[in-house]
C-alpha positions, 0 to 999 in steps of 0.5 A: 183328167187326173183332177177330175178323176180325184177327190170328189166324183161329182166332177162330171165330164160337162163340168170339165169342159166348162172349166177348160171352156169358160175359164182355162180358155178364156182371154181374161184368165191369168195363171198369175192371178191365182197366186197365193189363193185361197178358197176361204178367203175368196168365200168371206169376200163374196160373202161381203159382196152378198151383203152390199147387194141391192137385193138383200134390201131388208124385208117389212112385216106388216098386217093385212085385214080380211072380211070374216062373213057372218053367216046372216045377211041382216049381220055385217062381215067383221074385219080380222086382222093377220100379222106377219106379212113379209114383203118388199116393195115391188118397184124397189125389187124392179129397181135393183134388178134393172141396176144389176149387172144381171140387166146386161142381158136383159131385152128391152126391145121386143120383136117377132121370131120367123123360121123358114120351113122346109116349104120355103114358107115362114112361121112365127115362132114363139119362144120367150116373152119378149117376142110374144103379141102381148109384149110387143103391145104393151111396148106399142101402150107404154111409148103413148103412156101419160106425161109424168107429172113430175117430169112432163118433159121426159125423152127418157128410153120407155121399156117394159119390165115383165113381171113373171110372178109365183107363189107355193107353199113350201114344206120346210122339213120331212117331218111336222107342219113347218112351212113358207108360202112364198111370192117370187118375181121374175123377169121376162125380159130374160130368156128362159134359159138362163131365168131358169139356171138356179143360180142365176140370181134372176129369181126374186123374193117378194113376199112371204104371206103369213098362215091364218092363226091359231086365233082366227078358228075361235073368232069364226065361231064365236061370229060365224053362226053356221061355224058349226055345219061350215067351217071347212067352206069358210076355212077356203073362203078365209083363205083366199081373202087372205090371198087377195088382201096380200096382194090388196096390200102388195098393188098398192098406191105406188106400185099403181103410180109406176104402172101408169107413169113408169119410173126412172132407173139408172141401169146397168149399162149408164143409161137411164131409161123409164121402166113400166112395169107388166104382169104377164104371168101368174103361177100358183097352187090353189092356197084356199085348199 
């Protein structure tokens, strides 16, 4: 109570019951251990792990193509291309987080949640993803999935991997325009209360979808013929072609092959199973406003 009473005063009470918790009392701590530590030192060696990480694959630019409407129906829409298209590739970012030591606490077996009620009666409960109909369903599509064609006599294990996505414009200062329009992904395969711990390392970074540029509003009115009297209206329909071009882009061939056939990953635990992956779940602003 002395250390928690010194030095800095964000030490709260739940924060030294956790200390004495899940470290003091914990079976693997040793006092010995700390011999000669040094915060410093341990900060540069996690700083080294970070690096090696399967998650800190190198993110690729690329530029994605939107459909510019001419104003006439006799004029066909012209093409307009945007750069700067950060993104990594969905399978790759699946792949890394099924290997990771965050998939020990993944579920892979979906299932149906009762109570009994004060009645004596039993209710369904729903509480995560994985034991929601749509989970247990599309478990049920994946065990009667297509024979890979390049492994057609797999009895590898078949398990979902629950895409959750979530796309905000971020503001990156109080003052000025600066801003990131980023994509994340997470698993439902993880409960919600530990997917929502900040520091979980459960939520993932896909994608950063690049703004219209400086460009476009000069190409727009030199083809648009009704610019003039309707740019804000296709200023939104711009937008939210660029929205689908993204993600055109982010779907793309291989995403479909591992969607039909799954893919094979070595996860944490040593096994090597066959992942399908699913979208349940889309939050987003409305980017065209």
């Amino acid at each position: 109570m002395n250390w928690k009473d010194s030095g800095p005063s964000t030490k709260s009470d739940g924060e030294v019951n956790r200390l004495v918790d899940e470290v003091l009392l914990d079976p693997k701590f040793k006092l010995e251990d700390l011999q000669g530590f040094r915060a410093a030192r341990e900060n540069r060696r996690t700083d080294t792990a970070d690096k090696n990480s399967p998650f800190l694959d190198s993110f690729d630019t690329a530029t994605v193509e939107i459909d510019v409407p001419s104003g006439s129906k006799d004029v066909p829409p012209a093409k307009f291309s945007i750069p700067g298209l950060r993104y990594r590739k969905i399978p790759a970012v699946i792949r890394s987080m099924f290997a990771s030591p965050l998939a020990s606490k993944f579920h892979l077996s979906p299932f149906k949640l009762f109570r009994k009620a004060p009645n004596g009666e039993e209710e369904r409960v729903f509480c995560e993803v994985y034991d929601s109909d749509a989970f247990i369903e599309e478990n049920d599509k994946i065990q009667r999935a297509p024979v890979p064609p390049d492994d057609p006599g797999c009895k590898r294990e078949k398990a979902v991997a629950a895409i959750m996505v979530w796309s905000d414009a971020t503001h990156l200062a109080n003052f000025g325009t600066a801003k990131l329009w980023p994509i994340y992904l997470l698993l439902g395969n993880l409960s919600k209360y530990f997917r929502s711990l900040p520091n979980s390392g459960a939520c993932q970074h896909i994608a950063y979808i690049p703004s219209l540029p400086d460009s476009f509003q000069d190409f727009a009115a030199r083809f648009h013929k009704k610019w003039g009297t309707q740019k804000k209206d296709i200023m939104t329909h711009c937008r939210r072609e660029l929205m689908h071009a993204v993600w055109k882009f982010l779907l793309d061939d291989e995403f479909i092959h591992v969607y039909k056939y799954g893919m094979v990953i070595l996860c944490a635990d040593g096994i090597e199973r066959r992942i399908y992956p699913r979208i349940f779940t889309y939050s987003a602003d409305y980017p065209e406003k």
